[in-house]
N, C-alpha and C positions, 0 to 999 in steps of 0.2 A: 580412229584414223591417225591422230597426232601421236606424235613419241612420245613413250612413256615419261620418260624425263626433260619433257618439256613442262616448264610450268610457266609461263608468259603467258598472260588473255587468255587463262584458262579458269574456268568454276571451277573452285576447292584447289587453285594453286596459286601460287605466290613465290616472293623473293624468298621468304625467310623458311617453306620449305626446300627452296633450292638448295640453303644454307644448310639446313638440317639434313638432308642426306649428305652433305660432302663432310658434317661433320661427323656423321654415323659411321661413313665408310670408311675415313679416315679410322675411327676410334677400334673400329672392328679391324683394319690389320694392325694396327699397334700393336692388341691385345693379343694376335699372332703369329707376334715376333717380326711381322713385316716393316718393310718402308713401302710408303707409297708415296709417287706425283701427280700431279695436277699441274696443267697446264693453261693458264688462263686468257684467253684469246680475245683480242680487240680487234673487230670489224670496223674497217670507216666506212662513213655513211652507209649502213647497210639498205637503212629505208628507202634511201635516195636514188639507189644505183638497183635495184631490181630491175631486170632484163626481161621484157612484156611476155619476147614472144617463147620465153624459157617458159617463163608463169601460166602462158597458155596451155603447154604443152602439158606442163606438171597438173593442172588444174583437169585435161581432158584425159590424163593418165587415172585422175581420181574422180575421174566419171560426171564430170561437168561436160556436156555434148549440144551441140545443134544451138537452138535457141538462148539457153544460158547462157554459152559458152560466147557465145556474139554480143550478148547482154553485157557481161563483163569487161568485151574487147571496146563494146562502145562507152564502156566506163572509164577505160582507162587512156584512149587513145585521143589525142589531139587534145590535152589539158592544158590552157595555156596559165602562162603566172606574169606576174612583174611587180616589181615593187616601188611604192610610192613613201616616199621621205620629203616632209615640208612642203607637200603638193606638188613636187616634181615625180613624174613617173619615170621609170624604163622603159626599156622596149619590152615589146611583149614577146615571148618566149615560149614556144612549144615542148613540153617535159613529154619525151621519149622514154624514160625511164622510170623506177621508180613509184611508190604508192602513195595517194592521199595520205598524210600522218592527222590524227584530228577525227579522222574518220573510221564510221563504226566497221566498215569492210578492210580498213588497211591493214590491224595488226591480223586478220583473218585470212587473209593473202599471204601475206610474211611468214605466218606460221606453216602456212600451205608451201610456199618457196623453200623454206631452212627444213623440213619434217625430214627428207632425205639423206640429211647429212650426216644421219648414225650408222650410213648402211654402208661409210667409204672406210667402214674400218674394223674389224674385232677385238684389237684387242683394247682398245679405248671407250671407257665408259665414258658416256654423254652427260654432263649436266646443264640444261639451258634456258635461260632465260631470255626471251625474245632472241634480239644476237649476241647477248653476251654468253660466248661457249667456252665452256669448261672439261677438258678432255682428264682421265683419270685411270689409271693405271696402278695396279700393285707390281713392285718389283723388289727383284733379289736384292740383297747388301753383299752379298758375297761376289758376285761380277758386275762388271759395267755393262748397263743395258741400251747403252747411247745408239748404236747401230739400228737395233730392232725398233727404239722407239724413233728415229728419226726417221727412218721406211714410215712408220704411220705417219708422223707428221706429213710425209712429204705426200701421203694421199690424199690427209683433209685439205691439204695447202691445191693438191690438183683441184679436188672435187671444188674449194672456193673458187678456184682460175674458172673450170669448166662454166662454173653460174656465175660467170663475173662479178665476183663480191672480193673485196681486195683487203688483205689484211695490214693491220697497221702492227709492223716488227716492233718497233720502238715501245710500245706501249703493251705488248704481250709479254707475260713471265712465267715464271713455273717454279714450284716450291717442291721441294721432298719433305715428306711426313717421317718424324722418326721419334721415334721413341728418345727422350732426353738425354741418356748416356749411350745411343748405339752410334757403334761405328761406322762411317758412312765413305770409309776412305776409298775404297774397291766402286761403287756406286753412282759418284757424283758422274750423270753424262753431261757431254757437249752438245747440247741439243741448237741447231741451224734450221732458218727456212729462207730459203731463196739465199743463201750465202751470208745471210746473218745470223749472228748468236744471238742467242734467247737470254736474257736474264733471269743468274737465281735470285730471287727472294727470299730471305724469311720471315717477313710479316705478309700479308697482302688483305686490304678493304675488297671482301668479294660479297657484294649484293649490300654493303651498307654494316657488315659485320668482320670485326678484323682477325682473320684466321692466324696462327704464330706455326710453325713447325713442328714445332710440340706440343700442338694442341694445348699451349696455356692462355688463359684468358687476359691476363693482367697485363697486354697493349689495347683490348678493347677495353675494358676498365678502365683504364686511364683516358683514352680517349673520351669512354662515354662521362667520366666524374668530371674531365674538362668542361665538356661540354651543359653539364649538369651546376658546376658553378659557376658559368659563365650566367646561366638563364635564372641561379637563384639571386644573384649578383643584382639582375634589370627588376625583379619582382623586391627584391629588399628600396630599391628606390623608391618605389609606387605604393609600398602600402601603405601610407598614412595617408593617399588620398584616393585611391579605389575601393570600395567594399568589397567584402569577404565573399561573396558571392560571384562577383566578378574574377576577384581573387584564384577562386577555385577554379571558376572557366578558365583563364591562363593557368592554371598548374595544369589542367586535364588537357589541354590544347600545347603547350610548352615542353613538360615534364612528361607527362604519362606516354604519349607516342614514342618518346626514345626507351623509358624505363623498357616497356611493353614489348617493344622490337627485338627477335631473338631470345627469349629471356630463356626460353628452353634451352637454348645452349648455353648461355653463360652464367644462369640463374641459379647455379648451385655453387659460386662464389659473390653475394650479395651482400656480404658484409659492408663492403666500403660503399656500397651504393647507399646503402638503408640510412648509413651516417649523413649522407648529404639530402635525402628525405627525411631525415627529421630536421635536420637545418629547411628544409622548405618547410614542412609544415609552421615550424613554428613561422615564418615569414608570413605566410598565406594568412596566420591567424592573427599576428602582430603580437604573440604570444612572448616568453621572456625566454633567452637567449638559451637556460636552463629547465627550463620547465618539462613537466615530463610529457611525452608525445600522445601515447596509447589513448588517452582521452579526447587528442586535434584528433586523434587518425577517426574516432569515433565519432565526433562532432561532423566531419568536413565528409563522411559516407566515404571514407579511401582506404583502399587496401595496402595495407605494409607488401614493400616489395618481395620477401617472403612469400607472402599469401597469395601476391598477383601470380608469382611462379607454379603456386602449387594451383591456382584457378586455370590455368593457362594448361597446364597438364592435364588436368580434367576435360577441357574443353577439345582438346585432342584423343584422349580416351573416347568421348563421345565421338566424334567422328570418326574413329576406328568402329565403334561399335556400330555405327549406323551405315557403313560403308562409303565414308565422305571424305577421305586421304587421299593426297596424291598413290598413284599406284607403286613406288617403289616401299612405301609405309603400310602396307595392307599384307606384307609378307611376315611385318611383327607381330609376336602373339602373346594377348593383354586376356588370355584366357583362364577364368578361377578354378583352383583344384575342385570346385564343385560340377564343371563340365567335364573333369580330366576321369574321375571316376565316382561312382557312386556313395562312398560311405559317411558318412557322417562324423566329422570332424569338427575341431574347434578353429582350421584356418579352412576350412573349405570354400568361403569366402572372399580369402586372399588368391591374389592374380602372384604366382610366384615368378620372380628373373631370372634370368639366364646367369647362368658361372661365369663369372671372369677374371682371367689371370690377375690383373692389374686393380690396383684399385681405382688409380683414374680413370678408366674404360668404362667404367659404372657408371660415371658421370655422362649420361647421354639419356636421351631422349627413347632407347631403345629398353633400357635397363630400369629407368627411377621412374616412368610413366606408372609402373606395375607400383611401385614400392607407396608412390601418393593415394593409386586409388586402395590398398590396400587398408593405408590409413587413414583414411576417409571414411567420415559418417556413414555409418549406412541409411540415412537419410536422403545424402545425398544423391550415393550409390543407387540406391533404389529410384531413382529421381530418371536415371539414363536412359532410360529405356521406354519411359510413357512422356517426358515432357518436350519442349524444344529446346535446340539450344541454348536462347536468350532466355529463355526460361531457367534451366538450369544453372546459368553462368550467372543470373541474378540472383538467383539460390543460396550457393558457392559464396558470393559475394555477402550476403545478406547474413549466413551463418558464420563467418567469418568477424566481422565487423561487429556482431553479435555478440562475440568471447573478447574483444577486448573492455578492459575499465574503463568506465565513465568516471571515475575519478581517483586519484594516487591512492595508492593504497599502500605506503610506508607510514606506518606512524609516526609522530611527531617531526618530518620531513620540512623544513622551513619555507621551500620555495612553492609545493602544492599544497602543503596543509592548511588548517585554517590559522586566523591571526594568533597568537601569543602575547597576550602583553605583558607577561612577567616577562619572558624572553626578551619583548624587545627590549625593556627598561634596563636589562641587566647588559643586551647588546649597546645602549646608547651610552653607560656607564663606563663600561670597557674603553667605549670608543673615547669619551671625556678623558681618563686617566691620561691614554696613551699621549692624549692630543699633551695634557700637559707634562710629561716627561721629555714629547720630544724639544717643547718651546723652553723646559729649565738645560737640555743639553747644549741647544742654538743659543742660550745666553750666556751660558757657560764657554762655549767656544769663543765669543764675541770678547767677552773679558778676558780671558788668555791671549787672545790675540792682540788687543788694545796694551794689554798688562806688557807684554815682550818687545813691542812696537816702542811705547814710551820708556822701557826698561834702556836698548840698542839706541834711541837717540841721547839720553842722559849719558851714557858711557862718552859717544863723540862729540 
């Protein structure tokens, strides 16, 4: 019943697929030759201002009738509210508008209310989360598409008017996707609604992940290693007096929800992250500033951000396999040349990817899904299909966790190895000499200087 591309209060949807198709689609006209926009739309108070008797209407269009239909109208009708601060009350106030928020029926209405608003337009694809709507569009580089695209604008902006939901101009923008050297001079429109201009962008925070124009990651990078030094910063305070256990709970509660978020988009440049998780591990452990990691990460049962990506990939294969994707991800095909034909091969096994122009266009969630499980145990592999989820994902995790060192494994390594005492004696020796060359330099300065001192007063 709900649009496909809703994923708000919905089983098997989420923000961070909303993220994943716009990053898909983007990636997918890049690779050709297109620009695309996106348009990204803020609602005020969407929840607040729902129109009852619109909602009825739309509710008995979707086959709520007679007794129900009255059920809901005395659900919603005559709610009073007021607010009390310091035991002073307000007046009480009857809400005409609007749904319970809190409540297990409100986002199920709202979704029932906003379900229509794919249908004020063709040529704009929908992405939406609750009311956060994101309108999307492939267009030429070679004309200006301001005209055509402002005619839709001015439909969804009607269809808002007609459902009295009122948009907030100031706060709405709109980016073009282009490839890093096309030329965009022919392209850039003037997009208006209600006789304001729209703002370009080209960064924008959509659903908690920071999209660039060029699809590069490195302004969410930065944001997310800000935000990653700031929390390894409050945990290097605390560990001489929390234990390690505790320790952990705050990294899996602090750390692991941002690392985890989106990773399938941006997890295929984690270099810079991985640096600042090994600076937490060693923290978490109270470990020395150089010490080598691979044995914390095996000690403390955590996954190198690496490994969280390629578990995270899995876990989305599975859900393709078992039919558990939002529906715009059920059209990718994560199928091994062993279903494509029969013969007997040594990759028959592998799930092969799609061609693409580009080498960054690879980098998606559409492309490298196939290339993980291809490289993937078949232990694991075989696992997809008879266990659950959490089963599998503990699997993942557990073979993983498995292949790293429990102890350094460079030879004679000073900082993990064992102790040396010819080394050290011969480091303490070192350190002696230097200590006294530098004390025969320091008194050799002192006497030159005393020497030139009383030399300059003799003379006057």
């Amino acid at each position: 019943m709900f649009h496909n591309n809703q994923y708000g209060f919905r089983q098997e949807h989420s923000t961070e697929f909303a993220a994943l198709e716009l990053a898909d689609r983007v990636l997918f006209d890049i690779d050709r030759k297109n620009a695309s926009i996106a348009i990204f739309m803020d609602l005020s108070k969407a929840f607040d201002t729902l129109d009852h008797s619109i909602l009825f209407k739309k509710l008995t269009y979707y086959g709520v009738k007679s007794t129900d239909l009255n059920w809901f109208q005395d659900y919603l009708s005559d709610r009073s509210q007021f607010v009390e601060i310091a035991g002073i009350r307000s007046d009480i106030t009857v809400s005409k508008t609007g749904v319970p928020q809190g409540s297990i029926l409100g986002p199920l209405l709202f979704l029932i209310y906003m379900n229509d608003i794919s249908s004020c337009t063709d040529n704009f694809k929908f992405i939406i989360y609750a009311d956060d709507t994101t309108l999307y569009a492939s267009i030429s580089t070679q004309v200006n598409n301001a005209h055509l695209l402002n005619i839709d604008i001015e439909k969804v902006n009607a269809w808002l008017a007609i459902n009295k939901l009122s948009l907030n101009v100031s706060k709405t923008k709109y980016m073009i996707f282009h490839a890093l050297n096309k030329d965009l001079t022919h392209c850039i429109p003037n997009l208006v609604i209600n006789g304001n201009i729209i703002e370009r962008v080209t960064n924008f925070n959509f659903l908690g992940i920071l999209f660039n124009e060029n699809m590069s990651w490195k302004k969410h990078l930065n944001k997310l290693s800000n935000k990653l030094s700031r929390i390894s910063g409050i945990l290097n305070r605390v560990k001489r007096i929390l234990p390690v256990n505790i320790m952990r709970t705050l990294y899996h509660s602090m750390v692991h929800s941002h690392m985890n978020y989106g990773i399938l988009a941006w997890g295929f440049e984690s270099s810079r992250i991985f640096k600042i998780q090994k600076k937490l591990i060693r923290i978490i452990t109270c470990a020395k500033y150089n010490a080598h990691t691979e044995p914390l990460f095996k000690a403390m049962d955590i996954l190198k951000v690496e490994d969280l990506f390629k578990q995270n990939a899995i876990k989305c294969y599975y859900n393709h396999f078992h039919d558990k994707l939002p529906h715009y991800f059920k059209s990718m095909r994560f199928t091994p040349l062993s279903e494509v034909h029969s013969h007997d091969t040594r990759f028959s096994d592998h799930i092969p990817s799609n061609y693409t122009r580009l080498v960054s266009t690879q980098k998606c969630m559409r492309h490298y899904v196939s290339k993980i499980i291809s490289k993937s145990p078949p232990s694991i592999v075989s696992k997809i299909s008879t266990h659950s989820l959490h089963g599998v994902t503990s699997y993942v995790k557990k073979t993983y966790i498995s292949s790293y060192n429990e102890a350094c494994t460079i030879q004679n390594f000073y900082i993990c190895g064992p102790t040396n005492s010819k080394h050290d004696t011969l480091i303490i020796i070192y350190i002696f000499f230097y200590c006294i060359i530098i004390y025969i330099h320091i008194i050799t300065y002192i006497y030159i200087f005393f020497f030139f001192s009383l030399h300059h007063i003799l003379i006057f």
